[in-house]
C-alpha positions in Angstrom: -25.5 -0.9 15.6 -24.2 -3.9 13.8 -20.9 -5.3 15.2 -20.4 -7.3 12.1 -17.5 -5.4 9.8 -14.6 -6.7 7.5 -12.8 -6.3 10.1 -14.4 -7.7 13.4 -13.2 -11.0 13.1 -9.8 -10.5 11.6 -6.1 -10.5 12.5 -5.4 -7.1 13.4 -1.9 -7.9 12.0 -3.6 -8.6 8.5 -4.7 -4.9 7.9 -2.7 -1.6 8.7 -4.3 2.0 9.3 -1.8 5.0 9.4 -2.7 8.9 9.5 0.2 11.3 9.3 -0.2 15.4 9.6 3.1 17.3 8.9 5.1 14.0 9.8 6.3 10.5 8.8 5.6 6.8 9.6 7.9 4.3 8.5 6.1 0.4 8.8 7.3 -3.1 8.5 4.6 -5.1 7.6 5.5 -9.0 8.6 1.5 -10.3 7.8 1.5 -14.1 5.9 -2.3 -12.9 5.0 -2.4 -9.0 4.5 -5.6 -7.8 3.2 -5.3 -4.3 2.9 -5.6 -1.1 4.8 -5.5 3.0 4.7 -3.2 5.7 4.7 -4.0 9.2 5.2 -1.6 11.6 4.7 -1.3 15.5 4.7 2.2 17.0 4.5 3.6 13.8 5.3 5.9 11.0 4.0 4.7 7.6 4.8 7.4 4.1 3.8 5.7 0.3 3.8 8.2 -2.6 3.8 6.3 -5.2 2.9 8.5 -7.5 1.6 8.7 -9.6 4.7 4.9 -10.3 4.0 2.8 -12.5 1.9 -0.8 -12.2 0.1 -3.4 -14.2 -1.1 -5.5 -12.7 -3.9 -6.4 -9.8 -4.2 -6.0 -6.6 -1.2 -6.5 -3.1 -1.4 -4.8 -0.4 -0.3 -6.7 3.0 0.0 -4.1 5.7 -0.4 -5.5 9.1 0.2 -2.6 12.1 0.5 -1.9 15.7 -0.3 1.3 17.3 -0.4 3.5 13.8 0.4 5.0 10.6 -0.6 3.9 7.4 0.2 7.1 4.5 -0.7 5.8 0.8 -0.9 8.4 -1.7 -1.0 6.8 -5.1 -2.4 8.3 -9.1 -3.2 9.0 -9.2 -6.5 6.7 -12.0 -7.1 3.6 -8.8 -6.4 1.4 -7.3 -8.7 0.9 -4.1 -8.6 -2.5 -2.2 -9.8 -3.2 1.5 -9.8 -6.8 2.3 -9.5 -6.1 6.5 -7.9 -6.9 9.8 -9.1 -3.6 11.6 -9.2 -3.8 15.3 -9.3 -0.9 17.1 -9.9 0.6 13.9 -8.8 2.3 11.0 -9.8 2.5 7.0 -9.9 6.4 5.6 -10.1 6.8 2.0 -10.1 10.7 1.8 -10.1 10.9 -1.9 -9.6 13.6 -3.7 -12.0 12.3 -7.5 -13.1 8.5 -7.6 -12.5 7.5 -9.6 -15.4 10.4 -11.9 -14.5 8.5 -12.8 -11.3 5.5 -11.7 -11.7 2.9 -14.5 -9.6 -0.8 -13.5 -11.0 -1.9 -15.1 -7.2 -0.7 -11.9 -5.4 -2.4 -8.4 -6.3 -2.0 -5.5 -4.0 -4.5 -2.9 -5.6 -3.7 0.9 -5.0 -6.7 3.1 -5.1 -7.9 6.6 -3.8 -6.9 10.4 -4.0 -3.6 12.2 -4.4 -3.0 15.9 -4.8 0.3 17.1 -5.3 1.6 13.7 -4.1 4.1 11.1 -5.1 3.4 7.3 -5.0 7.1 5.2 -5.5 6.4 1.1 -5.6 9.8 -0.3 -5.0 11.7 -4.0 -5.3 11.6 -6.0 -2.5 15.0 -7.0 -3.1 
């Protein structure tokens, strides 16, 4: 069995992992080095704050949800990239002033399944 994963030697803090059946999680992410994560969700509403937080290049963020809605607050100095299959779902990035701000340094990539799901970026502001 090999010990050795992306995550074995890192800050727990850096990464989050939430799973929600027919309820809601609501996370404050306060990581200087976030590098990604997963959230499952089935019937389920799901809210990231992560404008306390910081990134350095590039981290992912596998989404994979049916019937809810995942909010992801983000600094306005965040890129956003959508990499999911939406089925009878949708993408809204409702932020006011990205290009403004916009710091090429910071991507937070958005990938993986939703079905009959929403996905709403938000300002950080």
């Amino acid at each position: 069995m090999n010990t050795h994963s992306a995550y074995a030697f890192a800050n727990p803090d850096d990464y989050i992992n939430t799973t929600t059946v027919f309820g809601g999680v609501k996370k404050t992410i306060l990581s200087k080095d976030f590098r990604g994560g997963q959230v499952g969700q089935l019937f389920g509403n799901t809210e990231l704050d992560f404008t306390h937080a910081d990134l350095a290049g590039v981290a992912i963020l596998d989404i994979q949800q049916g019937f809810g809605e995942v909010k992801i607050r983000v600094p306005n100095d965040w890129w956003i990239e959508t990499d999911t299959t939406q089925i009878f779902a949708t993408v809204e990035d409702k932020r006011t002033n990205v290009q403004e701000s916009f710091n090429s340094s910071k991507i937070l990539v958005l990938r993986g399944p939703s079905v009959f799901g929403v996905i709403e970026i938000l300002s950080g502001e």
